[in-house]
N, C-alpha and C positions, 0 to 999 in steps of 0.2 A: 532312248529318250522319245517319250507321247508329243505328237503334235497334232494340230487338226488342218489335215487335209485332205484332200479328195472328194470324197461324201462328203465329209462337214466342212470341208471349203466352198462347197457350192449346193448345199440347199439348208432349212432350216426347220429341224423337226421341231415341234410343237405339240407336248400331248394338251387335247382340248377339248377331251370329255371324261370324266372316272367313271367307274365302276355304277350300274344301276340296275338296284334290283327288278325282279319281274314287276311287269307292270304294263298298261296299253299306254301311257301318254306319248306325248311325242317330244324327246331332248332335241334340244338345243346345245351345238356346240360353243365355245368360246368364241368370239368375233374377230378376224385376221383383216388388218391393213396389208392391202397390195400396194401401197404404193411402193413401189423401187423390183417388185417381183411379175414374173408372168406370169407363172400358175400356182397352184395347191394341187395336192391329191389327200385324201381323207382317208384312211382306211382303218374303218371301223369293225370289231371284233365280237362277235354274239357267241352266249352260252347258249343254253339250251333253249332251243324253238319249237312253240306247238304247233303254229300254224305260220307257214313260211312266204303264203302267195301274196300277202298282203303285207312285209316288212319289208321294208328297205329305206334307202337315205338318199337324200337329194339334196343339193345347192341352194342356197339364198343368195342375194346381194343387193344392198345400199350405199344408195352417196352418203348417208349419216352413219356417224360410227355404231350409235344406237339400235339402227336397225329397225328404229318405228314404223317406214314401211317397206321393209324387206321385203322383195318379190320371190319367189321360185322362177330357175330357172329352167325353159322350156326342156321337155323332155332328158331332164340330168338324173329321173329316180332310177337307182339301182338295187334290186332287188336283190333277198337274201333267200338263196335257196332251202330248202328241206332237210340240213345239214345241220345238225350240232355242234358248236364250237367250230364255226365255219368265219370270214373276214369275208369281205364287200370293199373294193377300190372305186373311188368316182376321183377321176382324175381333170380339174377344171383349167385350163387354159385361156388366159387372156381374159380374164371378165372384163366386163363395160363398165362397171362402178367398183367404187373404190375398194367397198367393205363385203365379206363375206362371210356365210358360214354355212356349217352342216347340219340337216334337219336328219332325226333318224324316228321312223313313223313304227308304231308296232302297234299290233292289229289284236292281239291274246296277252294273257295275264302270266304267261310262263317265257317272255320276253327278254331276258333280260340281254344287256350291253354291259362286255366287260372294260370297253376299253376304245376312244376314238383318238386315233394320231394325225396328227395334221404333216404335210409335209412341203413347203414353202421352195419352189425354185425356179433358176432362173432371175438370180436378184441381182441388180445393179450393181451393189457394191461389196466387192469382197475387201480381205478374208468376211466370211460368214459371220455374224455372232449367233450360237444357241441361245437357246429360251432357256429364262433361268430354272425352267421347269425339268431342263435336262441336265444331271446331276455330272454329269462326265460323259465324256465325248474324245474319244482318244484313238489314235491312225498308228499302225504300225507295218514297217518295211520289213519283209521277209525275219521276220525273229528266228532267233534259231531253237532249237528244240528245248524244253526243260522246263523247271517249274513255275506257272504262271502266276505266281502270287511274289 
């Protein structure tokens, strides 16, 4: 019998960006309420990269949920190297304001992001609930060997 423990007892994934084709603009992730949590970690997942010294993602955060004037926070950009189908962690502890999110900046037209997760921990109150965005979530104690389905 599936339960949710461990990992999904105590933090809470959040995918919070899809799939973007090549392109320079700059996404915007989904906007996460801290209140009840102490950090996020982001890690966002790149296909193929032209030009890698000028890509990467970095933190926002607002007292409005809206985000109207979102700041960047001080030195959080993290760069994506010169690697193909490469991931980028910014891991934010403790922000000062309530609301946050992930900017991810790309600099060339052969850009694209396949994929950013959010990951919520440290939260007040357990058990965890997942985001309804995560279809199943399930913990298992030493199974024994045989077929997984």
């Amino acid at each position: 019998m599936a339960s949710m423990h461990q990992i999904t007892r105590n933090v809470q994934i959040i995918p919070v960006s899809s799939a973007h084709t090549d392109g320079t603009t700059m996404v915007t992730t989904t906007i996460l309420d801290m209140s009840g949590w102490e950090g996020v970690a982001w890690l966002a997942y790149f296909g193929a990269l032209t030009t890698a010294a000028t890509n990467f993602i970095k933190a926002q955060q607002d007292t409005a949920s809206g985000m109207g004037t979102a700041a960047d926070l001080l030195a959080t950009a993290v760069y994506v190297n010169d690697q193909d189908d490469s991931a980028v962690l910014l891991d934010l502890y403790r922000p000062t304001e309530r609301y946050v999110r992930c900017v991810i900046a790309r600099s060339a037209t052969a850009q694209a992001i396949q994929s950013v997760i959010a990951i919520k921990y440290r939260g007040g109150t357990q058990p965890i609930t997942q985001s309804t965005k995560v279809y199943s979530a399930e913990y298992f104690v030493s199974p024994a060997e045989g077929a997984a389905t």
